[in-house]
MARBA-3410 file (N, C-alpha, C, O; in Angstrom, 1 decimal):
104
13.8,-13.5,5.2,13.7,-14.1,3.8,12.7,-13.2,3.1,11.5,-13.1,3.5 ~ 13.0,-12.5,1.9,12.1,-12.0,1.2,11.0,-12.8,0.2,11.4,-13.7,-0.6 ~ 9.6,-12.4,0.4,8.5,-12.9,-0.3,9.0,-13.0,-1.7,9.6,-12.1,-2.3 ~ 8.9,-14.2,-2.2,8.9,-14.1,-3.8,8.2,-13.8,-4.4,8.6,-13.9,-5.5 ~ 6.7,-13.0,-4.2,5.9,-12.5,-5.3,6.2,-11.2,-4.8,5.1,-10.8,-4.4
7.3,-10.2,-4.5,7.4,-9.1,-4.5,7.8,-8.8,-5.8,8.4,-9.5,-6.6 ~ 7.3,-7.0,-5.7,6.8,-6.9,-7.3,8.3,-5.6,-7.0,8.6,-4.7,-7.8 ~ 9.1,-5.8,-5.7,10.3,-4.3,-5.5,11.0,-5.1,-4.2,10.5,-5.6,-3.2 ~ 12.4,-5.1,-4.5,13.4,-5.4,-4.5,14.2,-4.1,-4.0,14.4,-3.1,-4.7 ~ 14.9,-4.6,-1.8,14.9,-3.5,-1.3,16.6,-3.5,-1.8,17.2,-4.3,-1.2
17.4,-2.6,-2.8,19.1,-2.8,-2.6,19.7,-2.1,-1.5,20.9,-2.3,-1.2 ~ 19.0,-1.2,-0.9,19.9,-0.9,-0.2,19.1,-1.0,1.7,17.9,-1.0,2.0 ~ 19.9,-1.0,2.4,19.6,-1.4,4.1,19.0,-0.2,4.6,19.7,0.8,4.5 ~ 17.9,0.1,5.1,17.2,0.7,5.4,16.9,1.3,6.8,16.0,0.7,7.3 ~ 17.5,2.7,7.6,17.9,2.7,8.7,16.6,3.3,9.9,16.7,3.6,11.1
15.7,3.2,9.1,14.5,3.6,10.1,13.9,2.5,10.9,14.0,1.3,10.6 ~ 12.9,3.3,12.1,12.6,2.2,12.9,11.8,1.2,12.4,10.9,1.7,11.7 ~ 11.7,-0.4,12.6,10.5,-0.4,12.2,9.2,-0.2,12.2,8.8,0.4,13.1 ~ 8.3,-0.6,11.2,6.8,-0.5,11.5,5.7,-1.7,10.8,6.0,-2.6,10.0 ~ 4.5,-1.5,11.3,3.9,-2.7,10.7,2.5,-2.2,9.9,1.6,-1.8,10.6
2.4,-2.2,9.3,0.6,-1.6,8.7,-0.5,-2.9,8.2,0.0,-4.0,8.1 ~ -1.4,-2.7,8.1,-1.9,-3.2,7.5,-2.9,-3.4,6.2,-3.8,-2.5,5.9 ~ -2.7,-4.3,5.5,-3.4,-3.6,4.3,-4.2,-5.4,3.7,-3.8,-6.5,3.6 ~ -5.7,-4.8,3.5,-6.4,-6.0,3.5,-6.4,-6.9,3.8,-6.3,-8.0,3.2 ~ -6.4,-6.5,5.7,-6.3,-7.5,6.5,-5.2,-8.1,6.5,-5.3,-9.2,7.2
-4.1,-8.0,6.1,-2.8,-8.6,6.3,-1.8,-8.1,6.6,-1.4,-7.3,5.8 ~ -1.1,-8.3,7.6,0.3,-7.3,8.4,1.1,-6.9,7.2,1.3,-7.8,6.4 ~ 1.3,-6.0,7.0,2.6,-5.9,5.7,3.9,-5.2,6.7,3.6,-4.0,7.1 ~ 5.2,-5.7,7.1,6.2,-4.9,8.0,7.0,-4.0,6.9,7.1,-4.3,5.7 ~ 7.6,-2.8,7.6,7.9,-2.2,6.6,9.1,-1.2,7.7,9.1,-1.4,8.9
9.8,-0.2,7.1,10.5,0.3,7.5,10.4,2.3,7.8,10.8,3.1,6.9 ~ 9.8,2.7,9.0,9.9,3.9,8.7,10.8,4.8,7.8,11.9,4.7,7.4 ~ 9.8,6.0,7.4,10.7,6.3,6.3,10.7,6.0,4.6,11.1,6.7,3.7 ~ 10.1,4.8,4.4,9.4,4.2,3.5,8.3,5.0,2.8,7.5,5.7,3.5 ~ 8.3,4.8,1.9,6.7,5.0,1.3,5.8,3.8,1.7,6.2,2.7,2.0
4.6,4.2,1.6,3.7,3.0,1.9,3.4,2.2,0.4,2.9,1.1,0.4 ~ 3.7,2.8,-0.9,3.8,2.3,-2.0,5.2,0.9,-1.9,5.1,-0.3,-2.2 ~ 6.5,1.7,-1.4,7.7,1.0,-1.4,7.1,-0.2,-0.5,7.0,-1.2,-1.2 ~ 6.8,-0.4,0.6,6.2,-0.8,1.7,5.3,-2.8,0.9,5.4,-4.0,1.1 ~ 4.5,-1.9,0.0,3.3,-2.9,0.0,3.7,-3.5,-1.4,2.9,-4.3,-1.9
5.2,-3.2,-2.4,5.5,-3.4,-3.2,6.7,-4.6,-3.0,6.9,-5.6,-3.7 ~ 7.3,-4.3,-2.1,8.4,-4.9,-1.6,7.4,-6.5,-0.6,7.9,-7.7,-0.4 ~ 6.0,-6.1,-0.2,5.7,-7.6,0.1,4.6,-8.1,-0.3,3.7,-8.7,0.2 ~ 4.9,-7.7,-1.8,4.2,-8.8,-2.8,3.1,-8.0,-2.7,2.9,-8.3,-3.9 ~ 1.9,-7.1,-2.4,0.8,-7.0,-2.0,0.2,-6.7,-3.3,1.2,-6.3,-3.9
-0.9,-6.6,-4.3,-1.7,-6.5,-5.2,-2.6,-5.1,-5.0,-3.8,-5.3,-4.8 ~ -2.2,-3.7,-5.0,-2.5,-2.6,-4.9,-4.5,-3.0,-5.6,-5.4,-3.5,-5.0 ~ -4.6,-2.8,-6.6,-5.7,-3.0,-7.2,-5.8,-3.6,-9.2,-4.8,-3.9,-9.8 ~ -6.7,-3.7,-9.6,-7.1,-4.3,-10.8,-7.7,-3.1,-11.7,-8.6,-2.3,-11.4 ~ -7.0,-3.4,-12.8,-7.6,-2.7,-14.0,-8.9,-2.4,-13.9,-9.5,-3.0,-13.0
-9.5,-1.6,-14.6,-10.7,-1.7,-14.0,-11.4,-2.0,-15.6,-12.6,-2.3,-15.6 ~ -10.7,-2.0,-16.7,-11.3,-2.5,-17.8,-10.8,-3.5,-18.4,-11.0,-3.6,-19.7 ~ -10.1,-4.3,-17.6,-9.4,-5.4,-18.1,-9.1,-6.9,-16.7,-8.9,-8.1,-16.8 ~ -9.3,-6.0,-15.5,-8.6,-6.7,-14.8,-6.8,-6.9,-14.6,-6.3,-7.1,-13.5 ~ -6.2,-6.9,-15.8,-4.9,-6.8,-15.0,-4.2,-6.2,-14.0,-4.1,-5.0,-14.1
-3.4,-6.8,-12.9,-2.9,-6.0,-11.7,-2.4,-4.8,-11.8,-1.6,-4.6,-12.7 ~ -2.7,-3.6,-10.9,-1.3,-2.8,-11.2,-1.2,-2.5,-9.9,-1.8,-3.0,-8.9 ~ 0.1,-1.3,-9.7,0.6,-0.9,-8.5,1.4,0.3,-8.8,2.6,0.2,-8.6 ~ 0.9,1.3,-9.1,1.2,2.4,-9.1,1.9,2.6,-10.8,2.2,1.5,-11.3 ~ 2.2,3.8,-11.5,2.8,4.1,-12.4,3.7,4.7,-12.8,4.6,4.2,-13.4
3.7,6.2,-12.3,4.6,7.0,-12.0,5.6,7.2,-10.9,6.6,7.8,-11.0 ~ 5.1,6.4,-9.9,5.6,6.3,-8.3,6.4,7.8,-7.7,7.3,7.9,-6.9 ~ 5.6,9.0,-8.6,5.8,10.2,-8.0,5.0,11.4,-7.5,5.4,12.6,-7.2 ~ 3.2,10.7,-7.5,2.1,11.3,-7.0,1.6,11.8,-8.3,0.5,12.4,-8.1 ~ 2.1,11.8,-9.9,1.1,12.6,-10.2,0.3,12.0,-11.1,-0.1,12.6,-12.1
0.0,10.6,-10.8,-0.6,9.1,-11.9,-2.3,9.3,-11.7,-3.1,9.5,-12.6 ~ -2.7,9.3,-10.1,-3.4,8.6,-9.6,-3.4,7.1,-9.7,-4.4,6.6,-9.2 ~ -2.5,6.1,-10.1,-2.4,4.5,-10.2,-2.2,4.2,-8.4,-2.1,3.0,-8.2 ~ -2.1,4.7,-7.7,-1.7,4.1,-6.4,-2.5,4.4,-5.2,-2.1,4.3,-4.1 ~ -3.7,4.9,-5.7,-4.8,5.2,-4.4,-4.8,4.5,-3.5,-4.5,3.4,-3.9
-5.0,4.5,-2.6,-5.1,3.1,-1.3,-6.4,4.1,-0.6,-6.8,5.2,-0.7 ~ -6.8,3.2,0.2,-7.8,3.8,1.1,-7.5,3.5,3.0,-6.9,2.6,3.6 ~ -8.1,4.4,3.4,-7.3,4.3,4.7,-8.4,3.4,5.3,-9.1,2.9,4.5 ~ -8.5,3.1,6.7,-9.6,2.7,7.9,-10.8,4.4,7.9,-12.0,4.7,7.8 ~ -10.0,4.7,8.0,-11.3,6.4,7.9,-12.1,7.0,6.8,-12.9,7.9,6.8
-11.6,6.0,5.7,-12.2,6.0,5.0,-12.1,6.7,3.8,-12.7,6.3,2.8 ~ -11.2,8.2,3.9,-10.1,8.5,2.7,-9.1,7.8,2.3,-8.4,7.0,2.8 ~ -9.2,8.4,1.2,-7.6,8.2,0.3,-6.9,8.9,-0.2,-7.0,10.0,-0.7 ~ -5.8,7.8,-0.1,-4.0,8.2,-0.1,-3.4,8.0,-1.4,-4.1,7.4,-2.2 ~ -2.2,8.3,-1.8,-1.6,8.4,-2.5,-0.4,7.4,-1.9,0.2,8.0,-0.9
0.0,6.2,-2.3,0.5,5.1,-1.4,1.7,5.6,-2.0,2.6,5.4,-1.2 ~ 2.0,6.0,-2.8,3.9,6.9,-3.2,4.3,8.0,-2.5,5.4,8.2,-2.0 ~ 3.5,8.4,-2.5,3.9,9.9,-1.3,3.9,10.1,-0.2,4.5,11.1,0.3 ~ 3.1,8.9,0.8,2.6,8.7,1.5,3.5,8.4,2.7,3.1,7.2,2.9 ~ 4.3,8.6,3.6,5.5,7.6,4.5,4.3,6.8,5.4,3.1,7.0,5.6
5.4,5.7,5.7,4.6,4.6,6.5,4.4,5.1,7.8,5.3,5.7,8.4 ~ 3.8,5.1,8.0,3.3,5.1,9.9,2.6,3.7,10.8,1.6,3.0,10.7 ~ 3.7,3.7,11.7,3.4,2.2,12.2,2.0,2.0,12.6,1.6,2.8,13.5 ~ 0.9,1.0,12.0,-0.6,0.9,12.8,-1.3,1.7,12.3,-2.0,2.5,12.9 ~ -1.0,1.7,10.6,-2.1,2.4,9.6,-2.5,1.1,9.5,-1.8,0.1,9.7
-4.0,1.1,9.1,-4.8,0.2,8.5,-5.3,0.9,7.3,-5.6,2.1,7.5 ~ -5.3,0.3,5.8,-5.5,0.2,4.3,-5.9,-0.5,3.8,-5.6,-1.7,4.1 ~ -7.0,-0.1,2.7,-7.3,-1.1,1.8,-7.4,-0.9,0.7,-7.6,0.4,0.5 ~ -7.4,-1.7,-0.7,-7.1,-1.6,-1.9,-8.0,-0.8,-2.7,-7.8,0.0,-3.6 ~ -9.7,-1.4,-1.7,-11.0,-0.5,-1.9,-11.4,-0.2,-0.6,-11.0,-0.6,0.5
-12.4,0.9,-1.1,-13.2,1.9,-0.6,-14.1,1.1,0.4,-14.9,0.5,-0.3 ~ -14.3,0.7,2.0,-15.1,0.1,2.7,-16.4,0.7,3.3,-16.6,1.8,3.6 ~ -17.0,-0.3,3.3,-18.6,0.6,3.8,-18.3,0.7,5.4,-17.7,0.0,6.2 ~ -19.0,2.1,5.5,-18.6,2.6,6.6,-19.9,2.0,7.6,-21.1,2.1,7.4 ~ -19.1,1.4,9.0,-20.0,0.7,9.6,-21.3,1.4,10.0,-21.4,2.6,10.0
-22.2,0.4,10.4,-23.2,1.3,10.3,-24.0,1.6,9.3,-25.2,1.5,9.5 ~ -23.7,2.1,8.2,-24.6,2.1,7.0,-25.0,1.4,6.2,-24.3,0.6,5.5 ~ -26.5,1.6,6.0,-27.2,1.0,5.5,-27.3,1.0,4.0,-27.9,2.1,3.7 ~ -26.7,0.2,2.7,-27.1,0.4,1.2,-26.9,-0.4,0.8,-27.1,-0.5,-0.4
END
């Protein structure tokens, strides 16, 4: 059953293996082969917030050259969630996490 607050709608059957990532703490399943944009769009996920208004967004261009779709990894860079293919047992987040250990 597909999530009803998905903001992408998959039409066509998708033949890669699956995978699962995670993105702010929550499993998102997704299909190798995918972008991790297609991925977190198709289950509803809330990429990040305006930053001078607050309204949602989730990417713009969805062909790398916006900057609207940064995600951040567990390591602590960031990605470009359009260009990005899924890899099963990525951990992401919307923001930037303090890296354990540090003190500020």
């Amino acid at each position: 059953m597909e999530p009803s607050n998905a903001q992408f709608r998959r039409v066509a059957v998708r033949t890669g293996r699956p995978a699962t990532l995670s993105f702010d703490g929550v499993n998102v399943r997704a299909t190798t082969g995918d972008s991790v944009l297609a991925a977190l769009l198709e289950s509803g996920a809330l990429l990040r917030r305006l930053e001078f208004g607050g309204e949602p967004r989730a990417g713009f261009c969805l062909m790398g050259a916006c900057q609207d779709c940064w995600v951040w990894s567990a390591e602590g860079g960031r990605i470009r969630a359009c260009t990005t293919p899924v890899a099963d047992g990525m951990v992401l987040f919307a923001e930037p996490q303090p890296l354990v250990g540090s003190h500020g």
